[in-house]
Structures are given as C-alpha cells and as structure tokens.
C-alpha positions in Angstrom: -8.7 17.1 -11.5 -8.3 14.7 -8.8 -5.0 13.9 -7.2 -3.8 11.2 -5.5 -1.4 11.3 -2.7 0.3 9.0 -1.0 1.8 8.2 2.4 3.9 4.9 3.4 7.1 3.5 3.6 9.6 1.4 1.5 6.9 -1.2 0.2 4.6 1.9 -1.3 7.8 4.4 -2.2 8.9 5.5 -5.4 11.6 2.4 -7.0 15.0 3.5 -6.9 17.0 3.2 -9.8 20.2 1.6 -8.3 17.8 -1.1 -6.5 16.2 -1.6 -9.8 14.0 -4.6 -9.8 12.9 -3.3 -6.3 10.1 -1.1 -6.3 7.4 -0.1 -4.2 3.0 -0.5 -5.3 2.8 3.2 -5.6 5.5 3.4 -8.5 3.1 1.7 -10.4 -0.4 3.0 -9.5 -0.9 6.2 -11.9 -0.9 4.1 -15.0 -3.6 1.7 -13.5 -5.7 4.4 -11.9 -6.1 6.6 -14.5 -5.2 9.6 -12.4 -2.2 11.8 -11.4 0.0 10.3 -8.3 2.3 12.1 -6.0 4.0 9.9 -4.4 5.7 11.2 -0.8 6.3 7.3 0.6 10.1 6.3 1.4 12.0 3.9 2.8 11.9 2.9 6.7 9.0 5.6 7.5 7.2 5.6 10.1 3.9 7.8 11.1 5.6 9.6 13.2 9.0 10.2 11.3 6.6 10.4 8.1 5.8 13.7 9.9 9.0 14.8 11.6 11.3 14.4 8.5 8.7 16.7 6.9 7.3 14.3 4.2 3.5 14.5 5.6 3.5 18.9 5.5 4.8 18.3 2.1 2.1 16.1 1.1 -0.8 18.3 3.0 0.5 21.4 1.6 -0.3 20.0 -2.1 -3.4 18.5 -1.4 -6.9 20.1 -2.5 -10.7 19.7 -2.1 -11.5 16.7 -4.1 -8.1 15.3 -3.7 -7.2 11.8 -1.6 -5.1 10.9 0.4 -4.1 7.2 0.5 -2.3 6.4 4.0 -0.5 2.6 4.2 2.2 2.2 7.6 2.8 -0.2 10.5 5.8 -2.4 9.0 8.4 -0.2 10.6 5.9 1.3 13.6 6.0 -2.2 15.2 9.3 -2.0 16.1 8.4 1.0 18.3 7.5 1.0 21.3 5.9 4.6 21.4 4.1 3.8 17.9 1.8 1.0 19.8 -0.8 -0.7 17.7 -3.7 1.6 19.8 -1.1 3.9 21.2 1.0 6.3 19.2 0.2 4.4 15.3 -3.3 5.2 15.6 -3.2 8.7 16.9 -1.0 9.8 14.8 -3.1 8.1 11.6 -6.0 9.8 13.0 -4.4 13.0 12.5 -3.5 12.4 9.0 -7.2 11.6 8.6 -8.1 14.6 10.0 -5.9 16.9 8.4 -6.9 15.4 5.0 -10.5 15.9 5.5 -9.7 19.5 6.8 -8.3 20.0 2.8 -11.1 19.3 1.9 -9.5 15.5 0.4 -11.0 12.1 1.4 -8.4 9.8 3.7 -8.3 5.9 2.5 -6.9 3.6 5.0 -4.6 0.7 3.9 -3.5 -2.1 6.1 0.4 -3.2 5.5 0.8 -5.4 2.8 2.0 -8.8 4.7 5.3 -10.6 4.4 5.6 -13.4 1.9 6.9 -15.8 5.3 5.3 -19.2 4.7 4.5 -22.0 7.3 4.0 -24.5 5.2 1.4 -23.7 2.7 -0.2 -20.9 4.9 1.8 -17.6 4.8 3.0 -16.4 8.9 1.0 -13.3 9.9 3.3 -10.6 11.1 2.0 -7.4 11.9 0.3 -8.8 15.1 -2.5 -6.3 15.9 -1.3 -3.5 13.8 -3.7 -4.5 10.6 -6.6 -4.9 13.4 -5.9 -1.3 14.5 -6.4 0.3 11.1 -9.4 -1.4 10.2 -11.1 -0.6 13.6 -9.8 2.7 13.1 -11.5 3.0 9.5 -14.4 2.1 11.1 -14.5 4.4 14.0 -13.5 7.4 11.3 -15.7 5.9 8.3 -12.6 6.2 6.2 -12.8 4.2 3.2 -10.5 0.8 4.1 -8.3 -1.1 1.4 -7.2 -4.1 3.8 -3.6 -5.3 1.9 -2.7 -7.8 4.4 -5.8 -9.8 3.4 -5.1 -9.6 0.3 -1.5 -9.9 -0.3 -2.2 -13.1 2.4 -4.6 -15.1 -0.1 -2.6 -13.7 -3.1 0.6 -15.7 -2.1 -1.0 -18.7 -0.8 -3.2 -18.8 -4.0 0.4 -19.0 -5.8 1.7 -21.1 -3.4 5.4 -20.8 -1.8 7.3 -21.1 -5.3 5.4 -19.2 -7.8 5.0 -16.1 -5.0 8.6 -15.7 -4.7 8.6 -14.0 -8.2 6.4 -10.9 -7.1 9.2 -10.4 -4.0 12.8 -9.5 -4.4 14.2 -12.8 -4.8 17.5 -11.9 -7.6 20.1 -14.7 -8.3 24.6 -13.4 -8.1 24.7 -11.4 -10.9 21.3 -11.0 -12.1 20.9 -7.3 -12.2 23.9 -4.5 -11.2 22.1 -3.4 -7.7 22.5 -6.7 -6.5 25.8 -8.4 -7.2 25.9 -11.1 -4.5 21.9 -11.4 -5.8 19.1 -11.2 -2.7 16.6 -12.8 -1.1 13.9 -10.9 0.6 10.4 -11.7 1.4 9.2 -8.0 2.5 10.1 -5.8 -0.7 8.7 -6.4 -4.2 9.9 -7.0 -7.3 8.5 -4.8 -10.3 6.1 -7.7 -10.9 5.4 -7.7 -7.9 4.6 -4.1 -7.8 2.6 -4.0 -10.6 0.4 -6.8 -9.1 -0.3 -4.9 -5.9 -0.5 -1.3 -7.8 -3.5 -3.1 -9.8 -5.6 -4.0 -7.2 -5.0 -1.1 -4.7 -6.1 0.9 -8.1 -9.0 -1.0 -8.8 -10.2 -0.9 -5.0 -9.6 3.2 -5.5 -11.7 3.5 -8.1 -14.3 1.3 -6.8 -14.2 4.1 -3.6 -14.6 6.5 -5.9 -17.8 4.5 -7.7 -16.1 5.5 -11.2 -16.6 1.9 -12.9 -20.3 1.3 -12.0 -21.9 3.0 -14.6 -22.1 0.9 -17.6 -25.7 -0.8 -18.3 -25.7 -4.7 -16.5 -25.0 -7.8 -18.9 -25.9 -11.3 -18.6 -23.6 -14.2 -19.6 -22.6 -13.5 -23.4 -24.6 -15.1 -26.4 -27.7 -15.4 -23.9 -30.3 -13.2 -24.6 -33.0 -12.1 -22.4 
C-alpha cells in the first residue's frame, strides 16, 4: 500500500491543538487522497534543520519501494543566507530527491505556498527566486512538480482581498481560546484554508500517480453521439 510522506514546515505540519483554527495542508490531505499520510512537517523548518533536528532520517527510515515522498520548503530558507535559492536550498532538496529514489519511493517537488500580501488587487510575490529554483530543479531531476505559489497566487486573487482572508488565520479577540487578543496573519491557514490547499495538492497527487484517468470519456450530458 502506498504511503505518503511528507516534508515542510509550519504551512504543511500537523495543526496543533492549542493553535486550533491554525493548521497546516498536510493535516488535511489523507482524507482527500485516499491514502495513508505521515506527516513529518513542523514549524520553522528548514531543509537543512529538517535534517539536523532528525525529522528527514525519520521520514527516510519509514519510507518503502512504491512510497512518495512529497517535499514543500523555502518560506523559512530565505532568511538564510547559507540556504541560497541555487546554493544550500537546492542541494540539500536534491539530496532528499535522491535519497527517496534510493528507497525505492518517487520524490514530488512543491513550490512554497505564497503569502496572502496584496498590492491592490494583485497578491505581492515573496519568495523571490526560491519557487524558480524548485521548478528548474524538478526539471533538471524529472521530479514530478506541484507549483503552490501559482496556485495559491490566482486562488487569492480569484477571491479577491476580502473573501481570501477567510482561508488565512485572520481570528477576531476572543474568537477561539488559542488566540485571546484574536490574530491577523497572512502566512498560516485557517482549517478552511487548509482544507482548500489539502484538496488540490491531493488532486494534483493523484493525477501524478494517473489514478483518475481511467473511466470511459463522456460528452456534455443529455447529448448523445
């Protein structure tokens, strides 16, 4: 049985209970996807402390032939300087490609998700060249690409400023217990928020995986041929 596995940081990780409407894509994944999800993504990672805090050797070491691996960073690697967008991020995502594959599991690229920062009715980009990176990358490797800053871009412009805010973790004084004095920030999601991402990235998986292409074609309904 297939397994999915995933690396990140705070905007894929497991929701915490006492940040509860907060949650991360991945929280939400399994039950669009259909199949089981282990979910080693946390809060501030990094590729490289996703590795030195011992998160990525605990993923590897449960990963087998058929698995995949799905690998999402670069909101918290642009603040180093040693993780540069062709430097340190991309060698080190290179070896979690290669690692994977050497398990015998297929590696899926994601770029970040973006920011919900608007400039008027366009939404700021800023990951400078880090989405770039990963998608040359995915093509130098041929690893499978989900791009997330495209489509989180268009999803909160389609929405516009004021209907996006509800997928982010935008919480009124007293709304919910975690957040007393209430919160408003633009980079984490809400649940529905969550859910929203968690259904895309799941159908783009399974579209990877060519598991919803085999049902006959149909024309429009009540036409017939």
């Amino acid at each position: 049985m297939t397994v999915y596995h995933l690396a990140g940081d705070s905007t894929v990780a497991p929701g915490k209970p006492p940040e509860h409407p907060m949650a991360g894509w991945g929280t939400f994944l399994a039950e669009r996807l259909g199949f089981e999800v282990r979910n080693h993504a946390f809060g501030g990672a990094t590729t490289r402390s996703f590795a030195e805090e011992g998160s990525w050797q605990r993923l590897i070491d449960g990963v087998t032939p058929g698995d995949v691996v799905v690998i999402q960073f670069g909101h918290n690697d642009q603040k180093e300087h040693e993780l540069d967008s062709r430097g340190g991020f991309t060698q080190r995502l290179t070896e979690m490609i290669d690692e994977s594959r050497e398990r015998g599991a297929a590696a899926v690229l994601c770029t970040p998700v973006e920011r919900r920062w608007f400039d008027g009715e366009r939404v700021d980009p800023t990951h400078g060249d880090y989405p770039n990176a990963v998608r040359e990358l995915a093509r130098r490797t041929a690893a499978p690409l989900i791009d997330l800053t495209a489509f989180t871009t268009w999803l909160y412009e389609d929405l516009g400023d004021e209907s996006s805010r509800a997928l982010l973790s935008h919480y009124a004084p007293g709304e919910y217990v975690g957040w007393p004095e209430g919160l408003a920030d633009d980079t984490h999601f809400s649940v529905t928020g969550a859910r929203r991402i968690a259904a895309f990235v799941a159908l783009a998986l399974r579209g990877i995986a060519g598991l919803d292409g085999d049902r006959p074609a149909k024309g429009r309904r009540g036409i017939v041929p």
